[in-house]
C-alpha positions, 0 to 999 in steps of 0.5 A: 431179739428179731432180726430188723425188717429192711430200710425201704427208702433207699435205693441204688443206681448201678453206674461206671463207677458202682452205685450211687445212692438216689437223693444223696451225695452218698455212693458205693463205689467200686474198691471199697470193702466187700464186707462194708459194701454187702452190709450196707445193701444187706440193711437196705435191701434184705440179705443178699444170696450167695452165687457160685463162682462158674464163668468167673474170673481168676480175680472174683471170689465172691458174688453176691445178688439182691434180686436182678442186681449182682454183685462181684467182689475181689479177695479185698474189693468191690469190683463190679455190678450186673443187672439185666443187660447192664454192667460195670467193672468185672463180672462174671458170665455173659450178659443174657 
């Protein structure tokens, strides 16, 4: 079976509280499940990459980008975003 094409309706908005999803009530919001949250920009947006970890911090395990926007998640939790000169919550490295 071939794998699906990404959704290409959808789209996120990084804010303080993680990502909305434009047009819609619905929202992706930081402390929600790493695995759930990547599943979800997966299908809407085409697989993520896996970033190393340098200038993370002790509580980030896993990053994780779909183009410019990256992702950071805890062991349990989504607990940040970054995207061009823009973050929320913890991330990793400095802002270019």
């Amino acid at each position: 079976m071939a794998d699906k094409p990404p959704r290409t309706g959808v789209t996120f908005s990084p804010d303080q509280g993680g990502l909305a999803v434009d047009d819609s009530p619905l929202r992706v919001d930081f402390g929600r499940a790493p695995e759930g949250v990547i599943a979800a920009l997966d299908r809407e947006l085409g697989p993520g990459r896996a970033l190393t970890l340098d200038g993370c911090g002790a509580g980030i395990s896993r990053q994780v980008a779909w183009g410019d926007l990256v992702l950071t998640f805890s062991e349990n939790r989504f607990v940040g975003w970054r995207q061009a000169a823009r973050s929320a919550g913890q991330i990793c490295g400095a802002l270019v």
